[in-house]
C-alpha positions in Angstrom: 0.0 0.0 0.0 3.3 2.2 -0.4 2.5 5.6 -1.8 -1.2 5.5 -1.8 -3.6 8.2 -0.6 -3.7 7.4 3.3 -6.6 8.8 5.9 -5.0 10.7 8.2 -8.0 11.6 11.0 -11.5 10.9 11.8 -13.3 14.3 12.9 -16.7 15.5 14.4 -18.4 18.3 13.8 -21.5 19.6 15.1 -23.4 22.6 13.1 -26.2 24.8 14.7 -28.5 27.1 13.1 -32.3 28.7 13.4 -34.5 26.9 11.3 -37.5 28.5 10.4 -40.0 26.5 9.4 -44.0 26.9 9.2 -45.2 23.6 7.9 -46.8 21.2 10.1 -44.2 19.1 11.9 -44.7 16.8 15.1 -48.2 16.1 14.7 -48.6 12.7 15.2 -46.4 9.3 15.8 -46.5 5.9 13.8 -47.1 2.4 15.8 -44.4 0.7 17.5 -43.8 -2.5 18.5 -43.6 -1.8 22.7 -47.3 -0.2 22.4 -48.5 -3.2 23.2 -47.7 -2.2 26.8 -50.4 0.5 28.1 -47.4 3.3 29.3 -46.1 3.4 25.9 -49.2 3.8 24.0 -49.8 6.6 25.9 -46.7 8.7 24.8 -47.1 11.4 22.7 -45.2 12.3 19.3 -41.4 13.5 19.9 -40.1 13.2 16.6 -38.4 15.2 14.7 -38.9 18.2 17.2 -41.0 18.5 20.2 -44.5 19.4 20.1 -43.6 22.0 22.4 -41.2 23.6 20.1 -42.0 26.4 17.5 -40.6 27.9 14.6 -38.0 29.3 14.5 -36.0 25.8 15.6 -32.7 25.4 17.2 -31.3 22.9 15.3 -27.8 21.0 15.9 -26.4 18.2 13.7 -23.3 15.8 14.1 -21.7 15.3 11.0 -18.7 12.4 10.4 -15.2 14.0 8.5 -12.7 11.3 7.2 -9.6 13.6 6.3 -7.2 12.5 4.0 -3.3 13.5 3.3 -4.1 15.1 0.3 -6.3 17.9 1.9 -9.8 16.6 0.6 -11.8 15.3 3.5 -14.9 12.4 2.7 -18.1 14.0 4.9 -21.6 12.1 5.7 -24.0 13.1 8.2 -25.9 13.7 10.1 -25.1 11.3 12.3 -26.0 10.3 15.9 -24.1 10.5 18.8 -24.1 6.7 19.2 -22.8 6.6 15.9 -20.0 9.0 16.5 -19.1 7.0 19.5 -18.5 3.8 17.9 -16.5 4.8 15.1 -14.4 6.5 17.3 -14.0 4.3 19.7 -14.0 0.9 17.4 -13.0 1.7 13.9 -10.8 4.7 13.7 -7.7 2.4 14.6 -8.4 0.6 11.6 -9.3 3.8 9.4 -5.5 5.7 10.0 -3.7 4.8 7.8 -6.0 2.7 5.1 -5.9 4.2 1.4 -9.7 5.9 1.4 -10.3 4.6 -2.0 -10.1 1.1 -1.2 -13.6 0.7 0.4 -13.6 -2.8 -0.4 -10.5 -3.9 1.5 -11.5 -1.0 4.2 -15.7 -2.4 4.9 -14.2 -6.2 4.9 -12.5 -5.1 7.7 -14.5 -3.7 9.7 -17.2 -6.3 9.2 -14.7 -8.8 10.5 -13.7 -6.9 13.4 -17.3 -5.8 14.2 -17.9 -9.6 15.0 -20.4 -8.8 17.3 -21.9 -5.8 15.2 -23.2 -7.9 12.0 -26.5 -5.9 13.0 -28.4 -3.2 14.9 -26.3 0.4 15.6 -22.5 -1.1 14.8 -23.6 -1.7 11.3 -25.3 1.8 11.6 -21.9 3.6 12.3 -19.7 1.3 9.1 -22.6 2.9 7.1 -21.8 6.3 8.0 -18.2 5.7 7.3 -18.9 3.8 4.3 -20.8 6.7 2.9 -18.0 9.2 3.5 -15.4 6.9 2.4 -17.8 7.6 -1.0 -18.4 11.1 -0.6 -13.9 11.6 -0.7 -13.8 8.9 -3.6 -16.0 11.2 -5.5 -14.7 14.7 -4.8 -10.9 12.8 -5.5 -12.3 11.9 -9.0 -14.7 15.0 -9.3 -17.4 12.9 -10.0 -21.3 12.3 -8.7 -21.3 9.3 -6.6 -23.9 7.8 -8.9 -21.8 8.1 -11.9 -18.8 5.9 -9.7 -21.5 3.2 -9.2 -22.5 3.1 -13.0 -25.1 5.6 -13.3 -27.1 7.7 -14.3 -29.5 5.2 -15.1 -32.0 7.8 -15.3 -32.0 12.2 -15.4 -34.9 11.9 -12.9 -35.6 10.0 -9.9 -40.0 9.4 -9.3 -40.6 10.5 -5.0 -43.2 9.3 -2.9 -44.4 11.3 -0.6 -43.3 10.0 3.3 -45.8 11.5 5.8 -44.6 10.4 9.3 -44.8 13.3 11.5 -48.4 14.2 9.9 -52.1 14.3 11.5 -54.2 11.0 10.5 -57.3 12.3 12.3 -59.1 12.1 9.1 -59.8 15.7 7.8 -56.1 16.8 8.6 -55.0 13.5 6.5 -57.8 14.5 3.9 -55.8 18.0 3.5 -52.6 16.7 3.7 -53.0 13.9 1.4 -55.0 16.0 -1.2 -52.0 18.7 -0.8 -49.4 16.3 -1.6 -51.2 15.1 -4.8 -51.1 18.5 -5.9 -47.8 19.1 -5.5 -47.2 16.2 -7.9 -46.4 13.4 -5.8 -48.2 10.0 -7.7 -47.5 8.7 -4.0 -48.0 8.2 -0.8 -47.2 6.7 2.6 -49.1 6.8 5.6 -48.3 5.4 8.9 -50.4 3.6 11.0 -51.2 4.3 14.3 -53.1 1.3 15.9 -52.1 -2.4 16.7 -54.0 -5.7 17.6 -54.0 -5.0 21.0 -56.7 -2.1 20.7 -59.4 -4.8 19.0 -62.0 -3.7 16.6 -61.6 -0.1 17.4 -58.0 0.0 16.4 -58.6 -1.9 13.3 -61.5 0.3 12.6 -59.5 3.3 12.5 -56.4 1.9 11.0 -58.8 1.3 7.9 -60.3 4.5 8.1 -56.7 5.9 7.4 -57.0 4.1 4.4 -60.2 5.2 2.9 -59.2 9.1 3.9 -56.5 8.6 1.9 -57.7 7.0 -1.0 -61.0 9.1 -1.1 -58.5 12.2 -1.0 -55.4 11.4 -3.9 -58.4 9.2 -6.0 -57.5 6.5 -7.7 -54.2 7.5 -9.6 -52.0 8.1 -6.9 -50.4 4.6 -5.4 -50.7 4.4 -1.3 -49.0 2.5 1.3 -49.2 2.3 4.2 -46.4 1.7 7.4 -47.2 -0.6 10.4 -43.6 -0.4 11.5 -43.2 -4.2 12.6 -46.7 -4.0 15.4 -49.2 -6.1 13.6 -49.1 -10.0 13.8 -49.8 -12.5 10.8 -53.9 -13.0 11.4 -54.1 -8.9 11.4 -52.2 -8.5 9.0 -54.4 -10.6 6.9 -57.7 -8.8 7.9 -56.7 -5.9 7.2 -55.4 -7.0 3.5 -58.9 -8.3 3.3 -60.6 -4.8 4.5 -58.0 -2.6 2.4 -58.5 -4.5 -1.1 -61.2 -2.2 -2.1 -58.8 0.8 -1.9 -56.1 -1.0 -4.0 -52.8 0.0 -1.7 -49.6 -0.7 -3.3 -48.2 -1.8 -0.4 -48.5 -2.8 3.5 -44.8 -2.1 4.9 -43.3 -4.1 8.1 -46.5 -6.3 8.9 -44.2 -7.9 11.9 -41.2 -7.8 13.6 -38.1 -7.9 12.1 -37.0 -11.1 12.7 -40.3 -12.9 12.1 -39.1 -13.7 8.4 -41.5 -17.4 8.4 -44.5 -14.8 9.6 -43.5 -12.5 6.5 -43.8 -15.4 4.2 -47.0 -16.5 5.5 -48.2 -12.9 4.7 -46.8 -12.8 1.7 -48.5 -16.2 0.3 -51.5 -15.5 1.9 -52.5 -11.9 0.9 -53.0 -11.4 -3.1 -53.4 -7.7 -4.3 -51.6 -5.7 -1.7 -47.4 -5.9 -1.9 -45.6 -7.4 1.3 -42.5 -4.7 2.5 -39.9 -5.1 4.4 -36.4 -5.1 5.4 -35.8 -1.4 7.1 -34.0 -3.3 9.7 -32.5 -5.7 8.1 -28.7 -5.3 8.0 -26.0 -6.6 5.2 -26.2 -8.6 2.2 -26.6 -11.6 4.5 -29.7 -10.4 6.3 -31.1 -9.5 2.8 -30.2 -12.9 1.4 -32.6 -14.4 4.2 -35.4 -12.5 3.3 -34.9 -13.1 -0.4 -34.4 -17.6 0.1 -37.3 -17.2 2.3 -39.8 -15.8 -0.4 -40.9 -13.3 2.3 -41.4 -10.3 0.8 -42.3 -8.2 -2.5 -40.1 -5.3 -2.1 -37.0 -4.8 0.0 -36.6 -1.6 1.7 -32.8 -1.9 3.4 -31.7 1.5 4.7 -28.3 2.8 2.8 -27.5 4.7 6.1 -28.3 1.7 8.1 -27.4 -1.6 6.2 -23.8 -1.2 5.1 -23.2 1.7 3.4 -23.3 2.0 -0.9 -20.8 -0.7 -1.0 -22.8 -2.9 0.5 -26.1 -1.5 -0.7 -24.4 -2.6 -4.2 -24.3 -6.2 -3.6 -28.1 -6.0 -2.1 -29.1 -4.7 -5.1 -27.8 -6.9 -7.1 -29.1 -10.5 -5.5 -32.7 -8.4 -4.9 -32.6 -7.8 -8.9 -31.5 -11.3 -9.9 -34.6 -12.7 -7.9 -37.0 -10.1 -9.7 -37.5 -8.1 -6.0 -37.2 -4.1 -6.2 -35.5 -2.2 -3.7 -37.2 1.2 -2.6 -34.8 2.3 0.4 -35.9 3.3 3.4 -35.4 6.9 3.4 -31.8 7.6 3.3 -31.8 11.1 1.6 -28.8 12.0 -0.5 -27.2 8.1 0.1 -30.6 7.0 -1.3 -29.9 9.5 -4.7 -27.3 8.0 -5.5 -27.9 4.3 -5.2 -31.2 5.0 -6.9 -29.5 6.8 -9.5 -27.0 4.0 -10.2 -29.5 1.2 -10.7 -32.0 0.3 -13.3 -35.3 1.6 -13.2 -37.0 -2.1 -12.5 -33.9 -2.8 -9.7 -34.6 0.5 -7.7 -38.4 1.8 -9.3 -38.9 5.0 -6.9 -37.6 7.1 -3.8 -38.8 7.7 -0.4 -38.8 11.3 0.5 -40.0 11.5 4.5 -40.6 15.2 4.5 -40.8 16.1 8.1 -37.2 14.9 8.7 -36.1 15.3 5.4 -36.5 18.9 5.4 -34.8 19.2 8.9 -31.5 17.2 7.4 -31.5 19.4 4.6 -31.2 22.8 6.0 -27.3 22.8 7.0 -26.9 21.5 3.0 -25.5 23.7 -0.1 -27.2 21.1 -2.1 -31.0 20.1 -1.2 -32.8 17.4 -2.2 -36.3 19.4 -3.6 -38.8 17.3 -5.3 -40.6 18.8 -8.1 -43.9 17.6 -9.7 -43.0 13.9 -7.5 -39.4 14.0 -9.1 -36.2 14.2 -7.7 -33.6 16.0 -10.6 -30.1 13.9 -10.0 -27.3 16.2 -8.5 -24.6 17.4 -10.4 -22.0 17.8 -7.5 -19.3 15.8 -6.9 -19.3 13.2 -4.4 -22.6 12.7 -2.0 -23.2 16.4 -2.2 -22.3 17.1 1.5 -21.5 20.7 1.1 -22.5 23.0 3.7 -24.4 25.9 3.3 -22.3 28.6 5.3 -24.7 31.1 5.1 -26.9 29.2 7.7 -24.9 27.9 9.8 -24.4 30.1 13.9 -21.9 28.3 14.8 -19.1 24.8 13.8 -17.4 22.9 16.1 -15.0 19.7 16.6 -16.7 17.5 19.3 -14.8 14.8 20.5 -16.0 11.0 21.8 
């Protein structure tokens, strides 16, 4: 490795601004998995800002520098504090000193090392650096990221509209729903709110979210809708059977994570609404289960979550040679560029959540802005992880 490019240090640096921002944020909360206990059900939303909070927002994010010897420096963020942590404490011994453009030789390693990170918020933090490590390799080539992994496969990326964070009491969802359509989204996600524990009354107004929504885009616009792992298989096939008449493209997460039998008991049971899944599922490997076990329609592995583009690559590639799309969960900018790499029928659409979305995008020079439900493919090098100076208070180094 004599005379290659070498990384040289691994940097934190947290950004804070005033947001303003008048759109609705913070009104309401998806399902989750521990609602099932009485004490949880009960809270309140919290994400991405407080309820109690008001525009103008104080906003500070943590994003991850990988400098290099040459002067350029790979950026990804934000990231969380957990994050930061890890690859501070576990991974920047192997980082110093590795040539930056071998992100091969650099993720083996620190999959084998994380032996007891395969999953969960280890595999979290080798995504962050994964996706920096992508961000240098571009800005050394002065290229898009896209174009490195064999894109453009397309000058335009088709959006669906994310709506976590957003009312579902039903004329609220009526007017947000309708207001999205305008905007040119052809679709939608919703997230449910309600579980099997709440009985007929739950499953009542879990459908009703479904009808708002369908009576308000009509019959164009494709919906799907987000249980976020809380249902179980003889719900989940209920409500396929109550939904049908609203043709939803998709029911996302039915059941826990690991529950991959469950998924493909779903799956072969329920014909005319799509099976999703695979937010939190991690690696190629994790993938590869859900893809041998028939469990699912689409895959939805998280770029910033499931190993980075390098590894988001390889999942692409065993989803597309079994005929199964890959719409990422969220993943902004990483999410672009993956998207933008891959063929239309590997990786159809993009999921814009617009809450958070628009909170992530306010330190950035370069934002992602759909238009008319389309996302136009950057033209900046790397990931596009400039900052925009103008709105940034105050920059500084934060160690872990």
């Amino acid at each position: 490795m004599e005379g290659k490019m070498k990384i040289t240090n691994i940097r934190f640096i947290r950004v804070k601004g005033t947001w303003e921002y008048n759109a609705p944020l913070a009104e309401e909360r998806l399902v989750r998995p521990i609602d099932i206990y009485p004490e949880f059900r009960a809270q309140g939303t919290f994400w991405p800002v407080s309820p109690n909070e008001k525009s103008p927002y104080k906003v500070q994010l943590l994003f991850l520098f990988i400098d290099c010897d040459e002067g350029l420096s790979g950026v990804y963020g934000p990231i969380s504090n957990e994050d930061a942590q890890i690859i501070s404490s576990y991974f920047k011994g192997i980082l110093i000193g590795e040539n930056p453009s071998a992100v091969e030789r650099i993720w083996d390693k620190m999959y084998r090392h994380a032996i007891h990170g395969r999953k969960g918020q280890t595999m979290m933090a080798i995504s962050k650096i994964d996706l920096a490590l992508w961000d240098l390799k571009g800005k050394m080539l002065n290229a898009p990221v896209y174009e490195l992994l064999g894109g453009p496969s397309r000058d335009k990326i088709r959006v669906y509209a994310s709506m976590l964070g957003y009312s579902i009491e039903p004329e609220l969802a009526r007017e947000r729903a309708k207001e999205v359509a305008e905007l040119g989204y052809t679709a939608t996600k919703w997230f449910f709110r309600h579980d099997p524990t709440e009985g007929a009354e739950g499953m009542r107004k879990n459908l009703e979210l479904i009808q708002t929504i369908r009576d308000a885009v009509g019959p164009d616009v494709d919906i799907m809708f987000d249980a976020w792992s809380s249902w179980d298989v003889p719900y989940t096939k209920r409500m396929a059977e109550l939904a049908k008449d609203y043709n939803p493209w998709w029911f996302e997460e039915p059941v826990m994570a690991d529950m991959i039998p469950q998924y493909a008991e779903i799956r072969r049971s329920v014909s005319g609404i799509a099976i999703a899944g695979g937010e939190h599922e991690y690696t190629r490997w994790g993938i590869k289960a859900l893809l041998d076990a028939e469990a699912v329609d689409i895959l939805q592995p998280d770029p910033t979550w499931a190993g980075g583009l390098t590894e988001m690559t390889k999942i692409c590639a065993l989803a597309s040679s079994c005929g199964i799309p890959v719409i990422p969960h969220h993943g902004a900018m990483a999410s672009t560029h993956l998207i933008a790499s891959q063929t239309i029928t590997t990786c159809p659409i993009q999921e814009w959540l617009i809450q958070i979305g628009n909170r992530d995008n306010f330190f950035m020079k370069h934002k992602i802005q759909p238009v008319n439900g389309y996302i136009e493919l950057p033209k900046c090098v790397g990931l596009g992880m400039d900052f925009d100076e103008d709105v940034i208070e105050s920059k500084e180094e934060v160690k872990f």
